[in-house]
C-alpha positions as CSV (number, residue, x, y, z in Angstrom):
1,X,-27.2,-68.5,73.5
2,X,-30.3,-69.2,71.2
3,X,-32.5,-66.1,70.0
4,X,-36.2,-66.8,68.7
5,X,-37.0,-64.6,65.6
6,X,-40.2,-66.0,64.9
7,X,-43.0,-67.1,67.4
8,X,-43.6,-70.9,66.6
9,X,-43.6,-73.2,69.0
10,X,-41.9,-75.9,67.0
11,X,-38.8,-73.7,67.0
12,X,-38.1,-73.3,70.9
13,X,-40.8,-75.9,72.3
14,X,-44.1,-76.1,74.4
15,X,-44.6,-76.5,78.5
16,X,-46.7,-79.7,79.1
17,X,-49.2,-79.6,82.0
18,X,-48.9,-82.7,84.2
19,X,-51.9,-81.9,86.6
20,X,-53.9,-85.1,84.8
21,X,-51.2,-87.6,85.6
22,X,-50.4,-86.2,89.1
23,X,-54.2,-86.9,90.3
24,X,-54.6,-90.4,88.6
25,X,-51.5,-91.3,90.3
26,X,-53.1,-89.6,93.9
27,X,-56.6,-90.6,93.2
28,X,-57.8,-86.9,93.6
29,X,-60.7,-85.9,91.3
30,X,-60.9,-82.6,90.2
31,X,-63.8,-81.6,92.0
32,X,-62.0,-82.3,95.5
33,X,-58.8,-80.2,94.4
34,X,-61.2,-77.5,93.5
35,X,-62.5,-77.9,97.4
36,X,-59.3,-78.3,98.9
37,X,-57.5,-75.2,97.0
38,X,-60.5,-73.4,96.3
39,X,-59.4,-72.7,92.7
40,X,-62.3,-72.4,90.1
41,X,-63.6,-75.6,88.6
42,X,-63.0,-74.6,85.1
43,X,-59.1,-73.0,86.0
44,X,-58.7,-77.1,87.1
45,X,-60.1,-78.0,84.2
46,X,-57.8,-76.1,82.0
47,X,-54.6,-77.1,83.5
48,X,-55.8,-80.7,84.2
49,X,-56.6,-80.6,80.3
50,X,-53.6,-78.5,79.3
51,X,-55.8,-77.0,76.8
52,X,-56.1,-72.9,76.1
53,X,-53.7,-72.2,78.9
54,X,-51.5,-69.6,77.7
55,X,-50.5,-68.2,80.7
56,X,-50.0,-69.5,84.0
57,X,-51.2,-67.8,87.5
58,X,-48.5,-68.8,90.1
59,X,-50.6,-68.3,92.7
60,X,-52.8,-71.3,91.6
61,X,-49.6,-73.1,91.1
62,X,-48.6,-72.6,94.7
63,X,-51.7,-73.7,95.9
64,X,-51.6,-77.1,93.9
65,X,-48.1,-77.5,94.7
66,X,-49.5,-77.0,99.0
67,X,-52.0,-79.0,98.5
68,X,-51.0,-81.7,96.5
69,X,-47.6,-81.8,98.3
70,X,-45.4,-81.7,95.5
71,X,-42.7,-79.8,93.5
72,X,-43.4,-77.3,90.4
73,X,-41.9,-80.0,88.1
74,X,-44.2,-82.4,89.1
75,X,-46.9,-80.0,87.9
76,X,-45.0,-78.6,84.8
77,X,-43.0,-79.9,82.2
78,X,-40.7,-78.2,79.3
79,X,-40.8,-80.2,76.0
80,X,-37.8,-79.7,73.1
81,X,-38.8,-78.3,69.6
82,X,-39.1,-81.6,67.2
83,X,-35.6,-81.6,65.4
């Protein structure tokens, strides 16, 4: 079992937000997911851009994962510390 002493991301790793790739690949803009889940534009925005999300609100996450018909891990990714 690993313990983390410090709070650095390069020692235990960062979750990558896939919501970008997942609506190229369907063709969805952002605008129409905020329609069809009837999430904020600028929540998208965030996890579309995986920029200043520090924490994640599941329900939103449910709702993308409804509407866009797919699993968490399609959504979210976890990413190894550089050795």
């Amino acid at each position: 079992m690993k313990s983390i002493v410090h709070y650095h991301t390069e020692e235990y790793g960062t979750i990558k937000m896939k919501l970008a790739e997942l609506l190229k690949d369907r063709g969805i803009t952002r605008n129409r997911l905020r329609t069809l889940t009837g999430v904020k534009y600028d929540v998208i925005d965030r996890y579309y851009k995986g920029e200043g999300v520090e924490r994640v609100d599941l329900d939103v996450l449910a709702k993308l994962c409804y509407v866009l018909d797919c699993e968490i891990s399609d959504l979210l990714e976890y990413e190894q510390p550089a050795k």
